[in-house]
ROKOLDO-358390 format. One line per field, with one value per residue (C-alpha): residue number from 1; x, y, z; chain. Coordinates in steps of 0.05 Angstrom, whole numbers, always signed. Layout:
BEGIN
i: NUM,... .
xx: X,... .
yy: Y,... .
zz: Z,... .
ch: A,... .
//
This chain:
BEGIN
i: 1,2,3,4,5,6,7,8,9,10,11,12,13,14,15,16,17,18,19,20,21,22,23,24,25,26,27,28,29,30,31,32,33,34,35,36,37,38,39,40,41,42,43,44,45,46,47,48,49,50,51,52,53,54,55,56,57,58,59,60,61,62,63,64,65,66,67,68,69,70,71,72,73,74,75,76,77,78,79,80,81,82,83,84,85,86,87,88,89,90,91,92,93,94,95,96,97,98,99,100,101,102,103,104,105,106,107,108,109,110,111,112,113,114,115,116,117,118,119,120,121,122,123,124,125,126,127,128,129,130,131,132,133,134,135,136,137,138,139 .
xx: -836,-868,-942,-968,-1034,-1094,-1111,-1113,-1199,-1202,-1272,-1263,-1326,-1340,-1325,-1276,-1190,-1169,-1099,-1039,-972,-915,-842,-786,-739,-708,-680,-707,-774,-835,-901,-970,-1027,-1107,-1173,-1205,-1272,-1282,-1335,-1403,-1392,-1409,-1363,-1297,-1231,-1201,-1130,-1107,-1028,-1001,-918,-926,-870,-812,-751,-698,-739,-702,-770,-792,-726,-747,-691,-703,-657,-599,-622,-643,-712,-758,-831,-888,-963,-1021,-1093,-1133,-1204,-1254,-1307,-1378,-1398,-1360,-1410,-1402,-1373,-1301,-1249,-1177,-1126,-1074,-995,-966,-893,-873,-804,-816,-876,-914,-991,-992,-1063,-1108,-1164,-1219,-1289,-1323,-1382,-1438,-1427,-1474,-1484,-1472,-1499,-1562,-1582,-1627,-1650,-1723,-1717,-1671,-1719,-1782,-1732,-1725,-1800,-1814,-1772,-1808,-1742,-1746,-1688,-1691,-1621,-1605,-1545,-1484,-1433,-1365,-1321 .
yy: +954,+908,+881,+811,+825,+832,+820,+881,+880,+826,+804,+812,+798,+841,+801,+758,+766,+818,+786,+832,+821,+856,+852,+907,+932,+987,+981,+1048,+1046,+1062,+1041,+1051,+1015,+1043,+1018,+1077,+1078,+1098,+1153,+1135,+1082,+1127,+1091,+1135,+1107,+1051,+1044,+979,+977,+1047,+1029,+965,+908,+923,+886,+841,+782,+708,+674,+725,+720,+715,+718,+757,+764,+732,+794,+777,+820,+806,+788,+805,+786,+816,+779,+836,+829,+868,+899,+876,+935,+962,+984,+941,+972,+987,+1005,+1022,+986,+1049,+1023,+1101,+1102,+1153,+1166,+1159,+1210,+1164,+1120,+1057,+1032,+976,+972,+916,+906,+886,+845,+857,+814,+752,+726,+649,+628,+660,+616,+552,+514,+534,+602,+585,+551,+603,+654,+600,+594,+677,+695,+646,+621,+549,+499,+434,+429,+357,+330,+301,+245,+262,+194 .
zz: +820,+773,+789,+771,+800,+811,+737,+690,+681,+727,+768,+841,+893,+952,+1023,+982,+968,+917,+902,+902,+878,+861,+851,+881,+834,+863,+945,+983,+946,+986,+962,+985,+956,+946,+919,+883,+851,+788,+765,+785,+837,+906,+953,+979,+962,+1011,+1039,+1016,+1049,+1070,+1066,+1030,+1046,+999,+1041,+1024,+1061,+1032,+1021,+971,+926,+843,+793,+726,+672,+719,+775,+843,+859,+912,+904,+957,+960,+1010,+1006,+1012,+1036,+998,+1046,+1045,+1042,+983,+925,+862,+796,+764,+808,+809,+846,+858,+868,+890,+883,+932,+910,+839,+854,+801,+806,+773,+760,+749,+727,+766,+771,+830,+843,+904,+959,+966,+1032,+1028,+1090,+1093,+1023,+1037,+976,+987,+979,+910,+888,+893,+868,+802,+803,+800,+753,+706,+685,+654,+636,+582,+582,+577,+627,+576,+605,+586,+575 .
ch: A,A,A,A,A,A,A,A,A,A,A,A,A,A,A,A,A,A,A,A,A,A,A,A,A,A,A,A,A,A,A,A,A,A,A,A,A,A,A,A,A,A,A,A,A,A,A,A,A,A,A,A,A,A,A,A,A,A,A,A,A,A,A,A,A,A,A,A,A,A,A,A,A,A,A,A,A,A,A,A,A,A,A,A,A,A,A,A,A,A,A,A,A,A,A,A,A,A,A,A,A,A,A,A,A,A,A,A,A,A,A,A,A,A,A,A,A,A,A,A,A,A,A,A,A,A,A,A,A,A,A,A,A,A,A,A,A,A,A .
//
């Protein structure tokens, strides 16, 4: 298989998509997919797609190289709760016996909704944090 992503180093926020894609090469592979942490983040590893899609499906067709292969993509949603740091995204090639893996870092999750502009705003005013940044008009 060859993966276009997530990105190698890429930022990725907990509660949000972690992009994969990848493309089959082979027919008969069998391919299971795992978030990993790496040392020092204290979170277990996470099952990401145990016997990822690797079919012949028409709407997935790429051509490479004047080959027909066949590309797949899963949106996987990174659990709040997941402890921020660098992580691996694991591709395991069963029948290859091989890992492939990438490298990510991922971001603490930040509640949207529970923001009002208030509470921005005293955070702005504790921290002491200033701005004379003037506003420029592009034309």
């Amino acid at each position: 298989f060859s993966i276009s992503s997530p990105l190698y180093d890429g930022i990725y926020v907990a509660g949000q998509a972690l992009p994969i894609t990848y493309i089959v090469l082979d027919q008969g592979a069998k391919l299971n997919i795992y978030l990993t942490p790496d040392v020092g983040v204290s979170n277990p590893g996470l099952q990401v797609v145990q016997n990822a899609d690797v079919t012949s499906t028409a709407g997935a067709v790429v051509t490479m190289n004047g080959k027909t292969y066949w590309q797949h993509t899963y949106n996987y949603i990174i659990p709040n709760n997941v402890h921020a740091g660098k992580w691996d995204v694991v591709f395991e090639s069963e029948e290859m016996k091989t890992n492939t893996s990438i490298p990510v870092q991922i971001q603490p999750y930040v509640n949207m909704t529970t923001a009002s502009p208030s509470t921005s705003a005293s955070a702005a005013n504790a921290t002491g944090t200033t701005s004379s940044s003037k506003s420029m008009a592009v034309k």
